[in-house]
VOZA-29603 format. One record per residue: residue in three letters; x, y, z of N, C-alpha, C in turn. Coordinates in steps of 0.2 Angstrom, whole numbers, padded with zeros to 4 digits, always signed. Atoms other than C-alpha are relative to their C-alpha. Layout:
<fidrens>
AlaXYZXYZXYZ ...
</fidrens>
This chain:
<fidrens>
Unk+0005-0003+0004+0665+1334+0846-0003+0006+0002 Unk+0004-0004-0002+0659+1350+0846-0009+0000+0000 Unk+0009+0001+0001+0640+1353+0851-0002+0006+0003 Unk+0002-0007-0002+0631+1370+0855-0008-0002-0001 Unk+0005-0003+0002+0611+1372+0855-0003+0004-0005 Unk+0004-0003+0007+0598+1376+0843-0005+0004+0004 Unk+0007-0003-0001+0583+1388+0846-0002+0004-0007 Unk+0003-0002+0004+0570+1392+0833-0006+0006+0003 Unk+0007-0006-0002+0558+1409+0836-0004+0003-0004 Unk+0007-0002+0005+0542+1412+0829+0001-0001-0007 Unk-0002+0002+0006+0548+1404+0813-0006-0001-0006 Unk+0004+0001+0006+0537+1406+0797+0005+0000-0006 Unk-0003-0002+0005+0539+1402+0781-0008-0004-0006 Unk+0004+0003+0002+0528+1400+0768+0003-0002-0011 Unk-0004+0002+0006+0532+1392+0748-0008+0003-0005 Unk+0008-0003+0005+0517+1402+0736-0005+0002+0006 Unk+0007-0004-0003+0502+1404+0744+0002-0004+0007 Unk-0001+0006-0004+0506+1389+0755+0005+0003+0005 Unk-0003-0003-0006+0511+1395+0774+0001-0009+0001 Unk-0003+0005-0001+0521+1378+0777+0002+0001+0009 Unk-0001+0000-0009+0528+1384+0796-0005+0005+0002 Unk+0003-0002-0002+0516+1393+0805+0003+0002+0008 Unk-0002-0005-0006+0526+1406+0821+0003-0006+0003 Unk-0003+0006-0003+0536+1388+0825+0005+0003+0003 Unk-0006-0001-0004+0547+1392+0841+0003-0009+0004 Unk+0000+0009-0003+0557+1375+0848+0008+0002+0003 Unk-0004-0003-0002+0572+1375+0857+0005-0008+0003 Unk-0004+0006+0000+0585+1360+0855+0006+0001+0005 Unk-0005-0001-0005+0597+1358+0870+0006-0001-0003 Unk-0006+0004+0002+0616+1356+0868+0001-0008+0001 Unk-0002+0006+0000+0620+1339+0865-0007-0005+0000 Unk+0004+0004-0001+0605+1333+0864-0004-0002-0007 Unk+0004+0003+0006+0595+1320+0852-0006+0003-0002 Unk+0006+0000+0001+0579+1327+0846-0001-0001-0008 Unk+0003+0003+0006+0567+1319+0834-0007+0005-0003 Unk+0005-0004+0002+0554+1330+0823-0003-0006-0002 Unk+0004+0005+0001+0540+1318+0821-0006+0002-0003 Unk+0005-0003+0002+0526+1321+0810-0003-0002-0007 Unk+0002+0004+0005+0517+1315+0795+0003+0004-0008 Unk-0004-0003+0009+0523+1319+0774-0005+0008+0000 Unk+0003-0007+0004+0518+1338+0770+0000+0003+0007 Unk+0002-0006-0004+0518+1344+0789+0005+0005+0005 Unk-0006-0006-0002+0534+1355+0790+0006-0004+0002 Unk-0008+0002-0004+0548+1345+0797+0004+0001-0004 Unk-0006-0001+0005+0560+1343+0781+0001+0009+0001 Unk+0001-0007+0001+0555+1362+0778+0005+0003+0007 Unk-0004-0002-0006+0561+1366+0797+0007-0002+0002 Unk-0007+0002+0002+0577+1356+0795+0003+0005-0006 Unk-0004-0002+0004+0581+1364+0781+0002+0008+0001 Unk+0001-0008+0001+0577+1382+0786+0006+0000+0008 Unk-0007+0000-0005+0592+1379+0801+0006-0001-0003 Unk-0006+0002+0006+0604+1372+0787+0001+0006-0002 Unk-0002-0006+0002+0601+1388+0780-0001+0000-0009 Unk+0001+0002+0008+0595+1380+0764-0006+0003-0003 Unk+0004-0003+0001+0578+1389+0766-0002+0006+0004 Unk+0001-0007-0004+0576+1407+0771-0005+0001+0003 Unk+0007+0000-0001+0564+1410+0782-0005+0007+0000 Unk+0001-0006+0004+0552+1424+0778-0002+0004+0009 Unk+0001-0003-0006+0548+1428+0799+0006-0008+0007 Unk-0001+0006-0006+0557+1422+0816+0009+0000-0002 Unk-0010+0002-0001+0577+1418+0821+0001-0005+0002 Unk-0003+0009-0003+0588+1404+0821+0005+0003+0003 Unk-0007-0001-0003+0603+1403+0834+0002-0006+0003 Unk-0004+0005+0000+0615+1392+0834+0004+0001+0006 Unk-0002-0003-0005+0623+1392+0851-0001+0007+0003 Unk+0003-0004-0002+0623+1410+0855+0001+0005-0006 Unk+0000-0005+0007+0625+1417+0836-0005-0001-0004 Unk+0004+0000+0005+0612+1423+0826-0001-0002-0006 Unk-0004+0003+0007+0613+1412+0809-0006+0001-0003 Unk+0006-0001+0002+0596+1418+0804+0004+0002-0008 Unk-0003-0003+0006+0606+1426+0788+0004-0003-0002 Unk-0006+0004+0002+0620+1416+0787-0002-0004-0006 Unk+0000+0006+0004+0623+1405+0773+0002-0006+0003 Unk-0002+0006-0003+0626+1386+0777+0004-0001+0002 Unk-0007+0001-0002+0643+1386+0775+0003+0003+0006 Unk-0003-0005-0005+0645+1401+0789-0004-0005+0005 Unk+0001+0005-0008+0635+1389+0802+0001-0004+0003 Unk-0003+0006-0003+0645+1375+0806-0004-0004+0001 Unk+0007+0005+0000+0631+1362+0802+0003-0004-0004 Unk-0001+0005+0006+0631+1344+0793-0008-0003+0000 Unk+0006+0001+0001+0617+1339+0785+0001-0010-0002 Unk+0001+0007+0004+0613+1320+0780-0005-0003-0002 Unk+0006+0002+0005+0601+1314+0768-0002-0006-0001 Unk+0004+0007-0001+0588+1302+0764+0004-0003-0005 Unk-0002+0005+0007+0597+1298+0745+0008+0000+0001 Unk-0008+0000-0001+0616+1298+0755+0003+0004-0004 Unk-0003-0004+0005+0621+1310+0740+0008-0001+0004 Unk-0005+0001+0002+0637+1303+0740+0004-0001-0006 Unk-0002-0001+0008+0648+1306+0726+0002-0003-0003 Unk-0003+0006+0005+0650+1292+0713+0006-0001-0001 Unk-0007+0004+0004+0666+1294+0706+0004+0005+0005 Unk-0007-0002-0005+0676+1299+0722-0001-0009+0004 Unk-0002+0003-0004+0683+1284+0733-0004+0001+0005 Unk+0002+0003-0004+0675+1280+0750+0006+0006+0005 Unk-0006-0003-0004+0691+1290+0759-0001+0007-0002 Unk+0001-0010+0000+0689+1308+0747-0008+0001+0001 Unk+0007-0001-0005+0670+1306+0751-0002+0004+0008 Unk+0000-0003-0007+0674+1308+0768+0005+0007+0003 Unk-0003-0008-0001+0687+1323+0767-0002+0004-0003 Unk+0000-0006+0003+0679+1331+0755-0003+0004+0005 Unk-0001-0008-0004+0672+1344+0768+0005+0004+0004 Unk-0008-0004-0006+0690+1346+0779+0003+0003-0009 Unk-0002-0004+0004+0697+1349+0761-0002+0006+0000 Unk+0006-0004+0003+0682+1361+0756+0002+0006+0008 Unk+0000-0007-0005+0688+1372+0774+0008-0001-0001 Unk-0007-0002+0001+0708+1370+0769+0003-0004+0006 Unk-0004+0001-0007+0714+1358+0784+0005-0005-0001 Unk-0005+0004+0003+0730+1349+0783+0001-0003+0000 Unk+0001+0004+0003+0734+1335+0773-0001-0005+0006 Unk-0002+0006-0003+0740+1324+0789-0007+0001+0005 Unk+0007+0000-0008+0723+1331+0800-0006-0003-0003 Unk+0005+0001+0004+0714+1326+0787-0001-0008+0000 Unk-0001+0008+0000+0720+1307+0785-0003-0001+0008 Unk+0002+0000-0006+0717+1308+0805-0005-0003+0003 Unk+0009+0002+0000+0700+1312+0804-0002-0005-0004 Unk+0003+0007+0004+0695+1298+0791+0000-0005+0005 Unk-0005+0008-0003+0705+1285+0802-0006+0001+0004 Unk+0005-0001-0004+0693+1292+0815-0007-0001+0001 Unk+0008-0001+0003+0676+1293+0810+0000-0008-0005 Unk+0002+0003+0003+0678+1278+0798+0000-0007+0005 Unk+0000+0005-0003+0682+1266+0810-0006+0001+0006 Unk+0007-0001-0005+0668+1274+0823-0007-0002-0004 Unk+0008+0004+0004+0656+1268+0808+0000-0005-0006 Unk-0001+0009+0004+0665+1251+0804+0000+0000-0007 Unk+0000+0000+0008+0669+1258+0788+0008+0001-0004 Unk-0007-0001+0002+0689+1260+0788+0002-0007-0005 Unk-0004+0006+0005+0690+1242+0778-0002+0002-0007 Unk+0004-0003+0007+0680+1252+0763+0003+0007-0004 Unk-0003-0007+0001+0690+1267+0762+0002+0001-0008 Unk+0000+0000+0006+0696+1263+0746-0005-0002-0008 Unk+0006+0000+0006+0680+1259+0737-0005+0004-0005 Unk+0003-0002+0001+0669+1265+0726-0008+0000+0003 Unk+0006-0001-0004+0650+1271+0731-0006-0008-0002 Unk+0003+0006+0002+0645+1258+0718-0002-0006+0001 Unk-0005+0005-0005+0654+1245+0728-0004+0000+0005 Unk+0003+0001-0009+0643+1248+0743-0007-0003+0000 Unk+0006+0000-0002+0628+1244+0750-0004+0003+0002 Unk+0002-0004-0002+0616+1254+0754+0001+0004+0007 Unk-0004+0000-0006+0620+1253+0773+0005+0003-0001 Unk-0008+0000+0000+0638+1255+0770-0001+0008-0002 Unk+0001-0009+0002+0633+1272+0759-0002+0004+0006 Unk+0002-0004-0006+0624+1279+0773+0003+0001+0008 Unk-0009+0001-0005+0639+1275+0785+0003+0004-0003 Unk-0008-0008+0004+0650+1286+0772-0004+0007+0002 Unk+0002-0007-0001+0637+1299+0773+0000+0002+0003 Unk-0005+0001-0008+0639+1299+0792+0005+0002+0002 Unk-0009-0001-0002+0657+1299+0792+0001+0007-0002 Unk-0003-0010+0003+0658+1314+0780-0004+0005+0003 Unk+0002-0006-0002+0646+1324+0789+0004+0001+0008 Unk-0004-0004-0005+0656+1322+0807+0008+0000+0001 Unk-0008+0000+0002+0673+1322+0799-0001+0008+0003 Unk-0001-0006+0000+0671+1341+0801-0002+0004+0007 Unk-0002-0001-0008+0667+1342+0820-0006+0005-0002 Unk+0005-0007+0001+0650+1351+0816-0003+0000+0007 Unk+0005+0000-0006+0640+1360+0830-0004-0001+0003 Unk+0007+0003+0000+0624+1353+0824+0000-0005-0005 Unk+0004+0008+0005+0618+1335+0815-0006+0000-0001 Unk+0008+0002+0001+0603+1337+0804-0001-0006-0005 Unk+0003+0003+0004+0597+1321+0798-0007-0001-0002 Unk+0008+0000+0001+0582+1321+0787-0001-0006-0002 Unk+0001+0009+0001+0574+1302+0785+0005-0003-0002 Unk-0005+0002+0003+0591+1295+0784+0000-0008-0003 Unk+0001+0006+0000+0585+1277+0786-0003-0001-0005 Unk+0009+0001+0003+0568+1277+0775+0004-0003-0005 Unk-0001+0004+0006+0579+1270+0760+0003-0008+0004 Unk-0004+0006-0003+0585+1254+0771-0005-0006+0001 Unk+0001+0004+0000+0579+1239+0772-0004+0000+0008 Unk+0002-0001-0007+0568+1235+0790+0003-0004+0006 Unk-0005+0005-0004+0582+1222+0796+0006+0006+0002 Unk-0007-0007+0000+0596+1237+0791-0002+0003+0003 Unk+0000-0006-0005+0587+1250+0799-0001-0001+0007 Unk+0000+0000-0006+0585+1241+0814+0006+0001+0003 Unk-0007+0000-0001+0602+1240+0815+0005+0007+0001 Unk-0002-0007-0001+0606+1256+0810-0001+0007+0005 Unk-0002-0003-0005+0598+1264+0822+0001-0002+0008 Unk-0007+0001-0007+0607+1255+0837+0006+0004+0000 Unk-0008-0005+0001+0622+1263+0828-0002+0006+0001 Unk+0001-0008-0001+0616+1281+0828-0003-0001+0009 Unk+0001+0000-0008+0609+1276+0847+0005+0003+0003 Unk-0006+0001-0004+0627+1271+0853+0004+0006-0003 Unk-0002-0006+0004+0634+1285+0840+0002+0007+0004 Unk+0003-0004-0004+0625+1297+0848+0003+0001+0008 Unk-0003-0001-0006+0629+1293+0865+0007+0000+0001 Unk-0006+0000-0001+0647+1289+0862+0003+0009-0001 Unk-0002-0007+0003+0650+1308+0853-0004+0010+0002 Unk+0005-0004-0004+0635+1317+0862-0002+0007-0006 Unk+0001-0006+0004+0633+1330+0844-0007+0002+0000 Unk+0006-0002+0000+0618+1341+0845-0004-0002-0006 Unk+0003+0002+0008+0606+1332+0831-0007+0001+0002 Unk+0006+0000-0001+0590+1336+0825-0001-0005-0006 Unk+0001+0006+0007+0582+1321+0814-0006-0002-0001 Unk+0008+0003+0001+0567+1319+0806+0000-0005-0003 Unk+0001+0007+0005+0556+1305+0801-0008+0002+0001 Unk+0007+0000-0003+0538+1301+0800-0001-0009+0001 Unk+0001+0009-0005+0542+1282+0808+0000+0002+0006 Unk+0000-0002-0007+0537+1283+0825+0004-0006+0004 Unk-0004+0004-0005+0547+1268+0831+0006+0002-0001 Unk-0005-0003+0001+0562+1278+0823+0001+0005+0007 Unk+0003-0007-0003+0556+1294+0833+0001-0004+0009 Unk+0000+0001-0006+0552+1283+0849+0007-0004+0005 Unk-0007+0002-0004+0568+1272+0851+0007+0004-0002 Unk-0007-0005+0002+0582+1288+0845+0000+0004+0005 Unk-0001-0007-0001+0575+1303+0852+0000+0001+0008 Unk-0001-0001-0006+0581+1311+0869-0009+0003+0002 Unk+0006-0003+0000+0565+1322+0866-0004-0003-0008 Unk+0004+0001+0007+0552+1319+0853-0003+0008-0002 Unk+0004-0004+0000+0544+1335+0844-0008+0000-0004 Unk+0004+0003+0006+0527+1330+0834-0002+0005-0002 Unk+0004-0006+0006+0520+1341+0821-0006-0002-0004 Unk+0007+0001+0004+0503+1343+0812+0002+0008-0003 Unk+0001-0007+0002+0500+1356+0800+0007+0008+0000 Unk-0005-0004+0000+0517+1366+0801+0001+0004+0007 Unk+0001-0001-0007+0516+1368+0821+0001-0006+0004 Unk-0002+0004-0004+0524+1359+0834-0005-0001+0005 Unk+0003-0001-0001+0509+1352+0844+0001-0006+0007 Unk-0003+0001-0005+0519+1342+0858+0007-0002-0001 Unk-0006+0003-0002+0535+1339+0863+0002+0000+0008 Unk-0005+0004-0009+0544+1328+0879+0002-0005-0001 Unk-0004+0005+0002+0552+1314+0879-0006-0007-0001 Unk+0004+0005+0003+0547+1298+0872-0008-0006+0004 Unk+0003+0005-0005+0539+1288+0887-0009+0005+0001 Unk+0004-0005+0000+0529+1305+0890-0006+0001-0006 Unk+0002-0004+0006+0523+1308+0872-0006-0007-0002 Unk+0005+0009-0001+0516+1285+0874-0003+0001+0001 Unk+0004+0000-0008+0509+1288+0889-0004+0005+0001 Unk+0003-0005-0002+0502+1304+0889-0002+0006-0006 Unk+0001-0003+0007+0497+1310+0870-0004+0006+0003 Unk+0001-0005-0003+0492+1329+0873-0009+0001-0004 Unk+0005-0002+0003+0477+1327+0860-0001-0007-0002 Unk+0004+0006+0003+0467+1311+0851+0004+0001-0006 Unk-0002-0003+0007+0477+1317+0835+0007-0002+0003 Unk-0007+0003-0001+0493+1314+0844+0000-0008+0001 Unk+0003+0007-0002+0485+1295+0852+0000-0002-0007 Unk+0001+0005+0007+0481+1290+0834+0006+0000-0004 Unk-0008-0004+0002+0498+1297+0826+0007-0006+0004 Unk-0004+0005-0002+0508+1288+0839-0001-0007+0003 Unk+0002+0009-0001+0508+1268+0842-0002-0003-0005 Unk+0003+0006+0004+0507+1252+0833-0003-0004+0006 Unk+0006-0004+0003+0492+1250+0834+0001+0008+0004 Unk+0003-0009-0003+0485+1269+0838-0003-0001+0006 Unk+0004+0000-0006+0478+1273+0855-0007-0002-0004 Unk+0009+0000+0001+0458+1267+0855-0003+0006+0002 Unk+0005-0004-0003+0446+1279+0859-0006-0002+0001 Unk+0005+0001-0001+0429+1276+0865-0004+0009+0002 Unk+0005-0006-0004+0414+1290+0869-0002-0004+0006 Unk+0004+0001-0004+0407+1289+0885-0002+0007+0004 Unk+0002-0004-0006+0397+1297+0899-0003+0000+0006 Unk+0002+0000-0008+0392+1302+0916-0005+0002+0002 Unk+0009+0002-0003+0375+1298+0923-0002+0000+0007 Unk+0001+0003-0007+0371+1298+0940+0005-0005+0005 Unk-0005+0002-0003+0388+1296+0946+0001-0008-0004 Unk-0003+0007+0003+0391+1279+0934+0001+0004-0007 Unk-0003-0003+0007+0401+1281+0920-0004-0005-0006 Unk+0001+0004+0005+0394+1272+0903+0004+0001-0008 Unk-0001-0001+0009+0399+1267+0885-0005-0005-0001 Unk+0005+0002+0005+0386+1266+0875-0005-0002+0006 Unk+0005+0001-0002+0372+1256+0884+0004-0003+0006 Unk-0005+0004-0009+0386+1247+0898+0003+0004+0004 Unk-0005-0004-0007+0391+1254+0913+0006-0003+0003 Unk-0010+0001+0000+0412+1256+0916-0001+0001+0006 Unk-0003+0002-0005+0416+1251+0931+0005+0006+0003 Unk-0007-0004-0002+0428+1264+0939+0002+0003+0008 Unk+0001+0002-0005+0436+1269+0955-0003+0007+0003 Unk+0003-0008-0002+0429+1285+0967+0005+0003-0002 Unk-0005-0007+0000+0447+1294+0965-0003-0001-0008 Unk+0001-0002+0005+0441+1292+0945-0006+0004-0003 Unk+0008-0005+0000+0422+1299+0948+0003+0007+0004 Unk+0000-0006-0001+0428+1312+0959+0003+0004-0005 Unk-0003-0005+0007+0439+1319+0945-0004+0003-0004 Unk+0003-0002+0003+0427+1318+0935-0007+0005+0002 Unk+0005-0005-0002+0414+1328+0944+0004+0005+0001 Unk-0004-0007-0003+0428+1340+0952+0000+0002-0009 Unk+0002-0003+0004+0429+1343+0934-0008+0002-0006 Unk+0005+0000+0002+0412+1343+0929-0001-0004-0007 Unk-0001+0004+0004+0413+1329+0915-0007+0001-0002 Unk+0003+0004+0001+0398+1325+0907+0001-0004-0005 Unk+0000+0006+0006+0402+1317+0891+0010+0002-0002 Unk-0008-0001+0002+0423+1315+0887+0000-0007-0004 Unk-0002+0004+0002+0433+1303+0876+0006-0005+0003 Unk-0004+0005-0005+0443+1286+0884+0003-0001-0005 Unk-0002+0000+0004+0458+1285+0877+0005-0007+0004 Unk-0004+0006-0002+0467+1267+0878+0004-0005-0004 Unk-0008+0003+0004+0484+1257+0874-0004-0007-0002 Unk+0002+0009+0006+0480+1239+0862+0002-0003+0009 Unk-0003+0005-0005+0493+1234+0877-0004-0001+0007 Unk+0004-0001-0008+0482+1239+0893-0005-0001+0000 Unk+0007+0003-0002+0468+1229+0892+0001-0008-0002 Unk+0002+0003-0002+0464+1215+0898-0008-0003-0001 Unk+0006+0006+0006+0454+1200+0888-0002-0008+0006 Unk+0001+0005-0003+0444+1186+0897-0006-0004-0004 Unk+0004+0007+0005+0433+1171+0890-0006+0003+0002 Unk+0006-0001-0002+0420+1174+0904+0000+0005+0004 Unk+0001-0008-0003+0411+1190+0912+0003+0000+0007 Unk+0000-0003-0006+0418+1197+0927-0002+0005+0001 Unk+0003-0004+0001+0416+1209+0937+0003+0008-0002 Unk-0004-0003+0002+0419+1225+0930+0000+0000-0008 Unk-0002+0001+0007+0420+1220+0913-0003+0003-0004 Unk+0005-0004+0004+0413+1229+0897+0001-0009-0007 Unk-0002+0005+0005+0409+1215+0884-0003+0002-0009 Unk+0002-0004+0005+0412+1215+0867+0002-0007-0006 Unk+0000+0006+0005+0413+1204+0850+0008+0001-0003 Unk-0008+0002+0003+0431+1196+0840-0004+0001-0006 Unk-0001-0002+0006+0431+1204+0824+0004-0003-0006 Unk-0007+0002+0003+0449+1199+0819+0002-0002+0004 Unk-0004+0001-0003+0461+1190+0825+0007-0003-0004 Unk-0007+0000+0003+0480+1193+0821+0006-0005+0002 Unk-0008+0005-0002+0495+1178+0823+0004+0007+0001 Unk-0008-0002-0001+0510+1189+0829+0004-0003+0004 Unk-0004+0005-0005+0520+1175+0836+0000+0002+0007 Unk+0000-0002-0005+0524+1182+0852-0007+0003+0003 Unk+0005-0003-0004+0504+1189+0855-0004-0002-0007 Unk+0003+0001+0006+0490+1189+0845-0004+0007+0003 Unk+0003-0008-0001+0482+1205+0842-0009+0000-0002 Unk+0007+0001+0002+0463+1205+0842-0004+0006-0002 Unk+0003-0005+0002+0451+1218+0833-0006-0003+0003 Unk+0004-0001-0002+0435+1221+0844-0005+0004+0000 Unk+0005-0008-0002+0419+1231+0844-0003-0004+0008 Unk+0007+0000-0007+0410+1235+0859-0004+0007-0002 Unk+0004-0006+0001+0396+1246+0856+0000+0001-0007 Unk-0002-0002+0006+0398+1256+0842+0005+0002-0002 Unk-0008-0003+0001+0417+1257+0843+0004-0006-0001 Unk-0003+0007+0002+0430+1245+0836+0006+0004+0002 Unk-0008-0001-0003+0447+1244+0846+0004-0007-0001 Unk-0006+0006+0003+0464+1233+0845+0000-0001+0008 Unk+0000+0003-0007+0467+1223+0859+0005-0006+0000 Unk-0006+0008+0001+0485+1210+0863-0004-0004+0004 Unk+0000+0006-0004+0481+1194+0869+0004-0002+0002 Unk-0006+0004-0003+0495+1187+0879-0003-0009-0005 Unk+0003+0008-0001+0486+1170+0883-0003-0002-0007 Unk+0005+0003+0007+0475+1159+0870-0005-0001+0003 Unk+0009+0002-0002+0457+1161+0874-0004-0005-0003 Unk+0004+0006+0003+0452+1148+0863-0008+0004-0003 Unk+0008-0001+0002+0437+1159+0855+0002+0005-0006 Unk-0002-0002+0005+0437+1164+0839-0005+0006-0006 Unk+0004-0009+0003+0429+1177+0826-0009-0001+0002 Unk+0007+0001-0002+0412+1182+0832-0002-0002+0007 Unk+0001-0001-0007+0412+1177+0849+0001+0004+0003 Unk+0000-0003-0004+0411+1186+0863+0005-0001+0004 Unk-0004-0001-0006+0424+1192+0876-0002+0004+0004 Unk+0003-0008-0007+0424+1205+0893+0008+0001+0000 Unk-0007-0005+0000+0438+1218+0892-0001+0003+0007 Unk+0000-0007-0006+0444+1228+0907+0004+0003-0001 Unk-0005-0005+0000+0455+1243+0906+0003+0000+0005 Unk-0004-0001-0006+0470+1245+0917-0001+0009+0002 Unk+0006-0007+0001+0462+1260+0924+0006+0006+0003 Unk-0006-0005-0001+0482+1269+0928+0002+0002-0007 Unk-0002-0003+0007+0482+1270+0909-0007+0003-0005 Unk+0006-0003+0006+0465+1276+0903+0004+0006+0000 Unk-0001-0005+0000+0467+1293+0898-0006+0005-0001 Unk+0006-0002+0003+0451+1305+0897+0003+0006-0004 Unk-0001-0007+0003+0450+1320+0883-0007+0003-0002 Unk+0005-0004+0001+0439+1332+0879-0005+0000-0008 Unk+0001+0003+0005+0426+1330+0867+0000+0005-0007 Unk-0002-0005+0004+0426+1346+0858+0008+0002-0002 Unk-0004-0002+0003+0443+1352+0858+0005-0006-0001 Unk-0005+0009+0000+0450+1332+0858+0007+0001+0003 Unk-0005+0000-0003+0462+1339+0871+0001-0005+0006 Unk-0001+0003-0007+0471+1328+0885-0004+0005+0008 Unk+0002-0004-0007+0460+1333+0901+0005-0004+0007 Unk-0003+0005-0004+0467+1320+0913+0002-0006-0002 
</fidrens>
């Protein structure tokens, strides 16, 4: 399969008054997965389509390997798109579905039969060849849609929410398939969603979007683990990262009216950076639930508590702030009681309380 790199520069576009991309530059490696991540209205489809060539942009260039396709129409930039509604064509078979774009470029009959054979059996769909769309599954549609976008050996794979229409069983499924897909045919794809478990288990890179501006991207474990702003932390994870306010007193950290426990390499930081009031931002999974006070511990009251067979997810306030918190164990205490939480203090993350950016 062919695969070449994408790069976007200074990319505006706006639809009426409405500036929808805002100077967006991003720069997709060859062969590589990236995922646009970002909530409904805030550019992605818009920026997929304006690479397709479906939307022209009013500032900024597109390049597709190392040619300008900023002007080009679709059809001249060797690109397959695949859609959230499959748009597959009713009244063709499952087999001219998937030739109709080698037709649609003239290639010949026997290269054509080739390709089908290929691609339909890469997406466990060559027993279906002679079906109608009618006849299928939803699954199974979006496997033909698939097939007929890399029947044509495109440069670039843009899927927009290809899954969203799928059941939560099929798309677990499906995206295994496009995992293994991916890995086996390496085709440079950009694919938006605004699921982040989509985003977190597909993408080589993730790029997340607010407001028609890419506002981080790096790879998935980076993007968990180290949110650049309190808007990326709420945005990414089931649950969200927590936040807490706190601040620093005469060398003791506190939230709210309790003093947080922490070590001197986390006070010197925060002196070296002269801290006095930041936001802690912390994972459901990084904290640590006990019956009775230790030491160290901040304590706070059961709000809720969630069955998730394998964990139970408890909602907590401490203070004036209410966070999510997994129980492994059964504490045996129930709503309204009292627990002591510690933070794994290798995953707090501190941010700024004005700009809500990652400080440390």
């Amino acid at each position: 399969m062919s695969k070449k790199g994408v790069v976007l520069l200074n990319i505006e576009k706006s639809f009426g008054g409405n500036k929808v991309l805002k100077n967006l530059s991003l720069e997709v490696k060859s062969g590589e997965f990236l995922v646009l991540l970002g909530p409904s209205g805030c550019g992605k489809t818009t920026t997929l389509r304006c690479i397709a060539g479906l939307e022209k942009v009013d500032k900024g260039k597109i390049f597709i390997g190392d040619r300008d396709v900023t002007e080009l129409p679709p059809s001249k930039r060797n690109i397959s798109m695949v859609f959230q509604n499959y748009a597959v064509f009713p009244h063709m078979k499952v087999y001219n579905n998937i030739a109709f774009g080698l037709k649609m470029r003239k290639f010949p009959r026997q290269e054509i039969d080739k390709k089908i054979k290929e691609v339909s059996k890469l997406l466990k769909i060559d027993n279906l060849l002679d079906r109608f769309p009618s006849q299928l599954s939803g699954g199974q549609k979006q496997r033909v849609a698939v097939a007929r976008a890399l029947a044509v050996d495109p440069d670039v794979l843009l899927m927009d929410e290809p899954l969203s229409n799928l059941d939560a069983l099929l798309r677990a499924e499906m995206r295994t398939e496009l995992k293994k897909l991916h890995r086996d045919l390496g085709t440079t794809t950009v694919y938006v969603t605004h699921d982040q478990i989509e985003a977190l288990s597909l993408g080589d890179r993730i790029a997340v979007m607010f407001d028609g501006e890419i506002v981080q991207i790096s790879n998935p474990k980076e993007i968990y683990e180290f949110p650049s702003t309190i808007k990326v932390g709420e945005f990414i994870g089931i649950p969200s990262m927590n936040f807490l306010k706190a601040r620093y007193e005469n060398g003791e950290i506190f939230i709210g009216n309790q003093k947080f426990e922490l070590s001197d390499k986390i006070r010197n930081e925060i002196e070296r950076k002269k801290l006095k009031e930041f936001i802690i931002g912390i994972r459901a999974e990084n904290i640590e639930i006990y019956a009775n006070k230790c030491r160290g511990s901040l304590c706070s009251k059961i709000l809720l508590k969630e069955e998730l067979g394998y964990t139970q997810l408890l909602t907590l306030k401490i203070e004036d702030f209410t966070i999510k918190a997994f129980s492994k164990a059964e504490i045996g205490l129930g709503i309204d009681n009292y627990v002591y939480i510690k933070f794994r203090e290798d995953k707090i993350r501190f941010f700024d309380c004005n700009t809500r950016k990652l400080i440390f």
